[in-house]
N, CA, C and O atoms as a GROMACS GRO file, in nm:
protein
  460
    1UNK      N    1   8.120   9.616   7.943
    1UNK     CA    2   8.099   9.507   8.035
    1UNK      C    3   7.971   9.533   8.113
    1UNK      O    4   7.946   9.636   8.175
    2UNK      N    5   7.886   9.414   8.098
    2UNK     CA    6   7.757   9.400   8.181
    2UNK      C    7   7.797   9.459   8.364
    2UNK      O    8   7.902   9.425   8.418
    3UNK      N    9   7.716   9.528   8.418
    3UNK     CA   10   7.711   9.589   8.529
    3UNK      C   11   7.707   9.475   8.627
    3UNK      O   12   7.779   9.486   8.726
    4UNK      N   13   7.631   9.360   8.612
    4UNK     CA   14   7.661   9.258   8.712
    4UNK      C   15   7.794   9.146   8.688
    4UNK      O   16   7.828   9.070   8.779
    5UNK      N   17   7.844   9.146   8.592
    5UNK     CA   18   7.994   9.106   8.513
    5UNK      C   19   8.098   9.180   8.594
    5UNK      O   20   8.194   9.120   8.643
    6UNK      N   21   8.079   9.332   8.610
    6UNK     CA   22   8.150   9.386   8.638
    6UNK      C   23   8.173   9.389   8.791
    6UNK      O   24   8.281   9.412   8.846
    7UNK      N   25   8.019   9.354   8.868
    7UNK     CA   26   8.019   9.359   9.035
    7UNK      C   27   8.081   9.195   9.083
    7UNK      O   28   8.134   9.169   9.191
    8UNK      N   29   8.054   9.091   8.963
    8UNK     CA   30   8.114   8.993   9.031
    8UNK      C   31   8.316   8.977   8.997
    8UNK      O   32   8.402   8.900   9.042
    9UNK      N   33   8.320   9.098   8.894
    9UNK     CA   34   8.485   9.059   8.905
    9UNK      C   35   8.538   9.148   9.043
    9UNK      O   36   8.622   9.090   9.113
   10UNK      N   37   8.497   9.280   9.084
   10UNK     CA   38   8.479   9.342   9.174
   10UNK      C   39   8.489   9.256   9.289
   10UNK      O   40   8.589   9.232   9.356
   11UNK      N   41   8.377   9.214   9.301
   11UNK     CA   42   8.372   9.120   9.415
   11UNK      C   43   8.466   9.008   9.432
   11UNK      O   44   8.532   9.000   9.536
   12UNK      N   45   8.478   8.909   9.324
   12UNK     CA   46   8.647   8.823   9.279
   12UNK      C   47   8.774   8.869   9.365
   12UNK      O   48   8.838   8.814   9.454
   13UNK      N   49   8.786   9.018   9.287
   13UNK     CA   50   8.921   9.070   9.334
   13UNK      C   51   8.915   9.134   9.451
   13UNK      O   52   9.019   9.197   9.470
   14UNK      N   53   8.827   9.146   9.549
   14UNK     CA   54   8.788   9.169   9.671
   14UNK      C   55   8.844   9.064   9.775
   14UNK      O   56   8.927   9.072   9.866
   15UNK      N   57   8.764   8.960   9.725
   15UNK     CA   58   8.809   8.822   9.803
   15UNK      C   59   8.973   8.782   9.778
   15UNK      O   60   9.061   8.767   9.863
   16UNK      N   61   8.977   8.775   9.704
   16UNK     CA   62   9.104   8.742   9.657
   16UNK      C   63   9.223   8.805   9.750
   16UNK      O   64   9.307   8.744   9.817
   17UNK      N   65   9.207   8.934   9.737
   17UNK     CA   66   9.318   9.059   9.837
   17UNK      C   67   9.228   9.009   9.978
   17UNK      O   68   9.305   8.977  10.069
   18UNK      N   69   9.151   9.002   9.998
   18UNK     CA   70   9.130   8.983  10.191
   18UNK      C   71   9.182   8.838  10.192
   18UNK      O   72   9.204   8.814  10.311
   19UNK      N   73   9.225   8.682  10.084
   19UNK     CA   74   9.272   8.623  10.124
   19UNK      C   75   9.408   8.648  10.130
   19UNK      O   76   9.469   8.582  10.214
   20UNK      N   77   9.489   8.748  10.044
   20UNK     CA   78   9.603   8.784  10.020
   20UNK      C   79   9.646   8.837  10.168
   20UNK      O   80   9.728   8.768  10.228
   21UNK      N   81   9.600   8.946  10.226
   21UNK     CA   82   9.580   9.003  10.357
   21UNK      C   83   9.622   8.901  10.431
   21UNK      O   84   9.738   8.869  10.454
   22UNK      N   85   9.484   8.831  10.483
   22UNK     CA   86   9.487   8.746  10.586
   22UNK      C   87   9.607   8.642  10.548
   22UNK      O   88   9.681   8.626  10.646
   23UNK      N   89   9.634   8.591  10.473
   23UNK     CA   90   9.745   8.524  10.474
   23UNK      C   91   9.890   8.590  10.493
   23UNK      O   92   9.998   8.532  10.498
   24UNK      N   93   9.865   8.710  10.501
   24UNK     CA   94   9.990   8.777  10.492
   24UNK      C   95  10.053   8.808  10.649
   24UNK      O   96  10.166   8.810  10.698
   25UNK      N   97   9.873   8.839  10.716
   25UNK     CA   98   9.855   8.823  10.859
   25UNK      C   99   9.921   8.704  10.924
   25UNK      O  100  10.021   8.695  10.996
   26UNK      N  101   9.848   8.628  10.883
   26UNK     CA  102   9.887   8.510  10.947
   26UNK      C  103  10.063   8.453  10.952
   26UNK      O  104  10.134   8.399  11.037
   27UNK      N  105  10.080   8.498  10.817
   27UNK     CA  106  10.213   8.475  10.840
   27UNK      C  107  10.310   8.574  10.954
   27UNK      O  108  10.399   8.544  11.034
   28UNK      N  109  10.281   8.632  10.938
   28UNK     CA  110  10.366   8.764  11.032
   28UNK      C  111  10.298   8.739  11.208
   28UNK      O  112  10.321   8.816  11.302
   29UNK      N  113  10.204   8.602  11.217
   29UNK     CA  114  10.172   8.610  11.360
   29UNK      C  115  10.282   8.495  11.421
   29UNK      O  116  10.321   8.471  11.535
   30UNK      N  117  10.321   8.421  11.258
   30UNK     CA  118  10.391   8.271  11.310
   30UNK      C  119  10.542   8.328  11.307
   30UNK      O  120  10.620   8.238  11.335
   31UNK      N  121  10.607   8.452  11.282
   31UNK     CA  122  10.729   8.480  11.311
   31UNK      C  123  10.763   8.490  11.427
   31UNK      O  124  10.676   8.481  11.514
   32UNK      N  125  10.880   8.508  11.457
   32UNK     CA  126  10.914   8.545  11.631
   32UNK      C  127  10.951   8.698  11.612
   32UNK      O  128  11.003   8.747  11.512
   33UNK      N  129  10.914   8.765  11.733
   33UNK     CA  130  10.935   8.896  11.769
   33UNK      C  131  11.091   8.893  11.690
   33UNK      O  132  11.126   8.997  11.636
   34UNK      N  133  11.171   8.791  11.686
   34UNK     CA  134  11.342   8.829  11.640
   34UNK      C  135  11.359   8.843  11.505
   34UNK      O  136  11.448   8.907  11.449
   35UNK      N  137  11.229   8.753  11.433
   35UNK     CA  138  11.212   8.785  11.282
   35UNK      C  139  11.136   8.927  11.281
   35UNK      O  140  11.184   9.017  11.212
   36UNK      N  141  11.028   8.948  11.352
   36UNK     CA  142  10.968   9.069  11.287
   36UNK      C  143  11.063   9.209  11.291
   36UNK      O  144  11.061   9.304  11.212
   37UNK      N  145  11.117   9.195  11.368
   37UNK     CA  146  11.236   9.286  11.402
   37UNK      C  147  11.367   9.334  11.339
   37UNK      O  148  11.433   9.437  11.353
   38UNK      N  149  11.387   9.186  11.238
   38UNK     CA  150  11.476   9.240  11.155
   38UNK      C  151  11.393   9.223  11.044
   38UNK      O  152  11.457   9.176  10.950
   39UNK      N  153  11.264   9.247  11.015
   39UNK     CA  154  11.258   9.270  10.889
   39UNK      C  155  11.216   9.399  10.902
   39UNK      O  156  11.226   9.452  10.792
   40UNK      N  157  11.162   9.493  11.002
   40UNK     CA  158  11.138   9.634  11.058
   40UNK      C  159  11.238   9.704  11.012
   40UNK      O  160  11.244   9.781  10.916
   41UNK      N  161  11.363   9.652  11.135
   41UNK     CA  162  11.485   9.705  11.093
   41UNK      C  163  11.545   9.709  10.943
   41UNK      O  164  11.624   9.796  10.908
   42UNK      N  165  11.502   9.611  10.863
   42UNK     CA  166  11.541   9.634  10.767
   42UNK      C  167  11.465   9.720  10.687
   42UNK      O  168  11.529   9.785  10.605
   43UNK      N  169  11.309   9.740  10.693
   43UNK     CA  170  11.296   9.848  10.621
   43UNK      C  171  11.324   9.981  10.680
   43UNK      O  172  11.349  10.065  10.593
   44UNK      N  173  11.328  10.025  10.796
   44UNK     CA  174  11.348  10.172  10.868
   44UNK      C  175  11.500  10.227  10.888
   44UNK      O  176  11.541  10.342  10.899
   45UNK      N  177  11.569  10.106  10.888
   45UNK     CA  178  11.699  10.099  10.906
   45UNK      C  179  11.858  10.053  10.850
   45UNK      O  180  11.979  10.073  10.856
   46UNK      N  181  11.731   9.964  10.785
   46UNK     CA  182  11.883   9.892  10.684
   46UNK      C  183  11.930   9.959  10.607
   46UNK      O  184  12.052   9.945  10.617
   47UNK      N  185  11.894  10.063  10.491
   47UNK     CA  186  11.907  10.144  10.495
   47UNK      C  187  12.108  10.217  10.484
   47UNK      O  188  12.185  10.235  10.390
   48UNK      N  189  12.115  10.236  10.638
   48UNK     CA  190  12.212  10.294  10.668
   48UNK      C  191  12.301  10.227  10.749
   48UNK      O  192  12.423  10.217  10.735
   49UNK      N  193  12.224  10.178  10.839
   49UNK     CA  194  12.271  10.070  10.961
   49UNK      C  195  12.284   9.943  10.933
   49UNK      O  196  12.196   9.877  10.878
   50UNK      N  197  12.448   9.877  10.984
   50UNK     CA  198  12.481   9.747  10.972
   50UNK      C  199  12.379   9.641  11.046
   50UNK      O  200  12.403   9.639  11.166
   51UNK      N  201  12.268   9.548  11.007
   51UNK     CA  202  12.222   9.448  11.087
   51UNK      C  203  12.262   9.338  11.104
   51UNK      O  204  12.187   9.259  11.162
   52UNK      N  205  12.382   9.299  11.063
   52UNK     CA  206  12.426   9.184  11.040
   52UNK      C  207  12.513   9.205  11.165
   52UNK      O  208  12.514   9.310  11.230
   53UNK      N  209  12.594   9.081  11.196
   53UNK     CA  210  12.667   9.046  11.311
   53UNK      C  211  12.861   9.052  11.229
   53UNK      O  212  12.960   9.052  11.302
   54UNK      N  213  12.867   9.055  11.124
   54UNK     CA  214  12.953   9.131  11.033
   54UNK      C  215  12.912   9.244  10.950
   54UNK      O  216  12.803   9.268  10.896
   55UNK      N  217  13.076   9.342  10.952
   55UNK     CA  218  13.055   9.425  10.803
   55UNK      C  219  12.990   9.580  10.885
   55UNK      O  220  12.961   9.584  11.005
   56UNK      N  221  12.980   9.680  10.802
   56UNK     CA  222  12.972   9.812  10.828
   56UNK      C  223  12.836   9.844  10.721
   56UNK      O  224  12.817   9.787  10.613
   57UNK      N  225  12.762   9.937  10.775
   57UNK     CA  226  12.639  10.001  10.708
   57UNK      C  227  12.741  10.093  10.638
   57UNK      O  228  12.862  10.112  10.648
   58UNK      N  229  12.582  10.171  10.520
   58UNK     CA  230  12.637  10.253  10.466
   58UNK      C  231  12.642  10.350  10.484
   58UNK      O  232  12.707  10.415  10.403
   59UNK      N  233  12.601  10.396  10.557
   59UNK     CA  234  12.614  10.551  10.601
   59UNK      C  235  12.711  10.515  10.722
   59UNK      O  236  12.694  10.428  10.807
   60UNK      N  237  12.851  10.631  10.706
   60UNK     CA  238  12.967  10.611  10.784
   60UNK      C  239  12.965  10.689  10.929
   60UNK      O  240  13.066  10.718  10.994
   61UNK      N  241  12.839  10.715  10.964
   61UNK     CA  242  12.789  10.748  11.117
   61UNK      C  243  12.720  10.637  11.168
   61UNK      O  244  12.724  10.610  11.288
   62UNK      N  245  12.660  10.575  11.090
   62UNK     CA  246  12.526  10.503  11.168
   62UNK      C  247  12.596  10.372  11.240
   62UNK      O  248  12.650  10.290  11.167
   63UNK      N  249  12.597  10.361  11.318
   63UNK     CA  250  12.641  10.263  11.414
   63UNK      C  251  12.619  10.096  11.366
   63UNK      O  252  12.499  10.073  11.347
   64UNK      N  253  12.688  10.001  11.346
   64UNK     CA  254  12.671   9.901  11.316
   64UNK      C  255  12.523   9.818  11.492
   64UNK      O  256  12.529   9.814  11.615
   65UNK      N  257  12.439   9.783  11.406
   65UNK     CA  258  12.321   9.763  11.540
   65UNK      C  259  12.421   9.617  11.640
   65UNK      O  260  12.422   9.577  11.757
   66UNK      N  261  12.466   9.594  11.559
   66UNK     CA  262  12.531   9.443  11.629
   66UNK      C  263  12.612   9.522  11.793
   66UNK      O  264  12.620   9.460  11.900
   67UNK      N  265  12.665   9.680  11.769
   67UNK     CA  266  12.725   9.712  11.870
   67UNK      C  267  12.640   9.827  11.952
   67UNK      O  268  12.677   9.895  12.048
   68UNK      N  269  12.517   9.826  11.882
   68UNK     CA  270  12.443   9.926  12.040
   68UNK      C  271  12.426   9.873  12.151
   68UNK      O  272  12.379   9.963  12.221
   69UNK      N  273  12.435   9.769  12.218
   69UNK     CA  274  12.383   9.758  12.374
   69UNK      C  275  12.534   9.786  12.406
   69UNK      O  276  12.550   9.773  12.527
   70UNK      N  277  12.647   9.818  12.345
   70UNK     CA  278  12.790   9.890  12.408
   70UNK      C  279  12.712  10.041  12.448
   70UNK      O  280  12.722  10.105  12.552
   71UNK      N  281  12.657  10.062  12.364
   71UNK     CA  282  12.639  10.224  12.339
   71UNK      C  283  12.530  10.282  12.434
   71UNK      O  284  12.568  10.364  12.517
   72UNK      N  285  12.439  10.260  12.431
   72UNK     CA  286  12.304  10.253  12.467
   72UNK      C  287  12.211  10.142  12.539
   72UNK      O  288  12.218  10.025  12.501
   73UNK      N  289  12.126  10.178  12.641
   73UNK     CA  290  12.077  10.089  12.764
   73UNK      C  291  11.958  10.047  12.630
   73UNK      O  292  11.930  10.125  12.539
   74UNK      N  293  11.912   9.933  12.640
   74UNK     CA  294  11.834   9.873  12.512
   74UNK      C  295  11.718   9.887  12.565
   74UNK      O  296  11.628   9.900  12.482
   75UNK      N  297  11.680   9.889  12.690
   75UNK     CA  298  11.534   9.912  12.762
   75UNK      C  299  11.466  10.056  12.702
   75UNK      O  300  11.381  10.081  12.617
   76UNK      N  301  11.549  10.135  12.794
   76UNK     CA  302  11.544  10.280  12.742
   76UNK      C  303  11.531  10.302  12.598
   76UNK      O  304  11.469  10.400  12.556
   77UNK      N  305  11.592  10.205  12.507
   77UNK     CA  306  11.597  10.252  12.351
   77UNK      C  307  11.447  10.188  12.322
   77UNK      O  308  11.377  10.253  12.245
   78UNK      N  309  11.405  10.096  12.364
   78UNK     CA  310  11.283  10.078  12.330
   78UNK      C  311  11.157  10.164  12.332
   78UNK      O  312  11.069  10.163  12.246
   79UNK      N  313  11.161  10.231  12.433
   79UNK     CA  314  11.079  10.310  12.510
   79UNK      C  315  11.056  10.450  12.404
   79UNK      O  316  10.958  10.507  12.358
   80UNK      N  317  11.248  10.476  12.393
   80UNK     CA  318  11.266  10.645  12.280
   80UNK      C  319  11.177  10.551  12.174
   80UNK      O  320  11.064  10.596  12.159
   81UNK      N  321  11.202  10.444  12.107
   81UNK     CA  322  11.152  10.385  11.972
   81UNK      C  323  11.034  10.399  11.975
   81UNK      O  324  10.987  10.412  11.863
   82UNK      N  325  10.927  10.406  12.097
   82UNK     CA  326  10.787  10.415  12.122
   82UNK      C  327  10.765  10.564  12.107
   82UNK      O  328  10.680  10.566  12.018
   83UNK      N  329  10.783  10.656  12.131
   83UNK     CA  330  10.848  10.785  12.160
   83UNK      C  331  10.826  10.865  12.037
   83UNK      O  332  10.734  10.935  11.997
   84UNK      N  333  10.978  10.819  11.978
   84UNK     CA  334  10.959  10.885  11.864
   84UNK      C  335  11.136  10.909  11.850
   84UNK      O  336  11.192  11.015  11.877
   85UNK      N  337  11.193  10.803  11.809
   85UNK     CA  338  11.329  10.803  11.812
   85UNK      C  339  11.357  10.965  11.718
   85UNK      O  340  11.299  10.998  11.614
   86UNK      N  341  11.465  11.047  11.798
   86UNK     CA  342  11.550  11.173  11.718
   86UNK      C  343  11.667  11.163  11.761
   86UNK      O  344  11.707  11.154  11.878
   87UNK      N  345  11.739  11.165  11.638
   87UNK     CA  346  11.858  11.190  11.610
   87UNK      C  347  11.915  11.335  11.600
   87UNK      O  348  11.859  11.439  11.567
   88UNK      N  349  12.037  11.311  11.636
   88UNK     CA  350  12.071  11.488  11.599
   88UNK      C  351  12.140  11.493  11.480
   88UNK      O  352  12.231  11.576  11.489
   89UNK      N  353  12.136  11.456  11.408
   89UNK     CA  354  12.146  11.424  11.254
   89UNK      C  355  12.031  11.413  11.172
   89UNK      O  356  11.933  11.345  11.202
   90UNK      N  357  12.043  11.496  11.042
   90UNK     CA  358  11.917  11.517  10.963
   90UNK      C  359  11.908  11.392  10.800
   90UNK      O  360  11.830  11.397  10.705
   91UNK      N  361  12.006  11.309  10.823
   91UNK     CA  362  11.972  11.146  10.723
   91UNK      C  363  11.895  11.100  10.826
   91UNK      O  364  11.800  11.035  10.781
   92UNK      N  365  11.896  11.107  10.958
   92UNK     CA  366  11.840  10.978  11.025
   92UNK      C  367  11.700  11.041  11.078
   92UNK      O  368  11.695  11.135  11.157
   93UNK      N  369  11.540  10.948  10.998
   93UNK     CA  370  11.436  10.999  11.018
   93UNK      C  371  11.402  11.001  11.172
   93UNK      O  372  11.460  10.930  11.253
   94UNK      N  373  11.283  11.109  11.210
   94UNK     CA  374  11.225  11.073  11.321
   94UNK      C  375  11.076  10.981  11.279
   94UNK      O  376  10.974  11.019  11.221
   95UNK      N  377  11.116  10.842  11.338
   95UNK     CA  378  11.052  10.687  11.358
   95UNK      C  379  10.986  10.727  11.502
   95UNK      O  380  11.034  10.795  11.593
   96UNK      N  381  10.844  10.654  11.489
   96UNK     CA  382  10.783  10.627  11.599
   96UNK      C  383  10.684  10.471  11.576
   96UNK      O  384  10.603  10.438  11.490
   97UNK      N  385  10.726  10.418  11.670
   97UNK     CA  386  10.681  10.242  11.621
   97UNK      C  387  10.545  10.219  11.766
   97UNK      O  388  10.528  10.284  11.869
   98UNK      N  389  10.472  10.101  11.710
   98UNK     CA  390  10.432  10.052  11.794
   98UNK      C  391  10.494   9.991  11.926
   98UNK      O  392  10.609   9.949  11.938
   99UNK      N  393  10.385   9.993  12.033
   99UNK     CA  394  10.515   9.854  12.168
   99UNK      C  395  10.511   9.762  12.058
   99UNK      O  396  10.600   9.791  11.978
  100UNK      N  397  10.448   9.669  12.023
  100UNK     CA  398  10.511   9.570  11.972
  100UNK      C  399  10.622   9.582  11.820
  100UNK      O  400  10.722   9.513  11.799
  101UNK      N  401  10.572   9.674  11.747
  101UNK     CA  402  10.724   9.701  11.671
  101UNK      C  403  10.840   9.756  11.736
  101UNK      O  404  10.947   9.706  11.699
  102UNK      N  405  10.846   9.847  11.822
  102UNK     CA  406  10.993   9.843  11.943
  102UNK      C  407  11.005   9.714  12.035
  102UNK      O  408  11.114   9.722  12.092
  103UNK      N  409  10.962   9.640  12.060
  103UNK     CA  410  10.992   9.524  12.176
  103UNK      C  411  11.051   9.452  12.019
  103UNK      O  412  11.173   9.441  12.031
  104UNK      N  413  11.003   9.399  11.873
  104UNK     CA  414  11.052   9.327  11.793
  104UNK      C  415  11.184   9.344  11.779
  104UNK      O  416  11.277   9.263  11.782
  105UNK      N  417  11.179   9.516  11.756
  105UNK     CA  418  11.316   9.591  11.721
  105UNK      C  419  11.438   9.557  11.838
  105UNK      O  420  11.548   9.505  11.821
  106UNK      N  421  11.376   9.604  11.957
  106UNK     CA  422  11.499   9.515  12.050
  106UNK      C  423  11.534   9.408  12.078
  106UNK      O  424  11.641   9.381  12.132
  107UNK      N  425  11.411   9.298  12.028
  107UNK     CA  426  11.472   9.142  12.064
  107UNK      C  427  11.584   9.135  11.962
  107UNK      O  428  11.700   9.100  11.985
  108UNK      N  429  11.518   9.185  11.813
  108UNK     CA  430  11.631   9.146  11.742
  108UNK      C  431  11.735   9.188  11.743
  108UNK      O  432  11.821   9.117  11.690
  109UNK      N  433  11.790   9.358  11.818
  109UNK     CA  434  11.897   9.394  11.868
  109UNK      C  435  11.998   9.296  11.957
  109UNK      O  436  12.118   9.269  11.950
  110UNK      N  437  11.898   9.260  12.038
  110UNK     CA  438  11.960   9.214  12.136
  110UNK      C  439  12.010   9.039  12.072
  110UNK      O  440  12.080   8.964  12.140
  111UNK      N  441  11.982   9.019  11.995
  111UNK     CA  442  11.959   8.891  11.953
  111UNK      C  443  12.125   8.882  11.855
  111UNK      O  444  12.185   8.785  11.811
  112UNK      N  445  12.152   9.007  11.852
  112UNK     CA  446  12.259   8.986  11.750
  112UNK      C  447  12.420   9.092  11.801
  112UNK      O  448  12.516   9.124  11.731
  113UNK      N  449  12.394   9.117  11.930
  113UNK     CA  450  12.522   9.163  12.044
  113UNK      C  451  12.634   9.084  12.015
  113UNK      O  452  12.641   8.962  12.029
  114UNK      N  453  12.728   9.165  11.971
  114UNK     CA  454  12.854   9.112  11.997
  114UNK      C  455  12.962   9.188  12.112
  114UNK      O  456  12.950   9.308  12.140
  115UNK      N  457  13.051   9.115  12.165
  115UNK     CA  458  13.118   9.209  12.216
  115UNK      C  459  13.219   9.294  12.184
  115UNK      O  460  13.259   9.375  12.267
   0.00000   0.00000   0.00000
């Protein structure tokens, strides 16, 4: 393949992924903190932990999330989530999120409290 053949497919698939990107951006600006939060949770957490408002996770420690603000002050959990959440258990990683990936993580906590 010709060297300038080759800089304009280069260049093609350049553009292409920064529109892929930016659209990917954009989408994730039009969610609400309660969507970005459970889709966080679902990759860091789902995992093990129940996110649903029914039903039990799979790991038979991890607390269903629908019942942490029983357990735990949700302010404070935001803050450890900034931190560098540790467990005293070695399945459950040590996570450290952005403020805005912990503020997502607790709206959507809080968003799905039962009593």
């Amino acid at each position: 393949m010709p060297k300038t053949d080759r800089s304009k497919r280069t260049a093609a698939l350049a553009a292409f992924a920064a529109i892929v990107l930016l659209g990917s951006a954009a989408l994730a600006l039009d969610r609400t903190p309660v969507e970005r939060g459970r889709t966080l949770a679902a990759q860091l957490c789902g995992h093990c932990h129940s996110l649903d408002v029914t039903g039990a996770g799979t790991h038979p420690g991890a607390p269903s999330f629908r019942h942490l603000a029983a357990r735990i002050e949700l302010d404070g959990f935001q803050e450890r989530l900034r931190e560098g959440l540790i467990a005293g258990h070695r399945d459950m990683p040590q996570t450290k999120l952005t403020r805005d990936e912990a503020r997502a993580i607790t709206a959507f906590i809080r968003s799905i409290q039962t009593p």
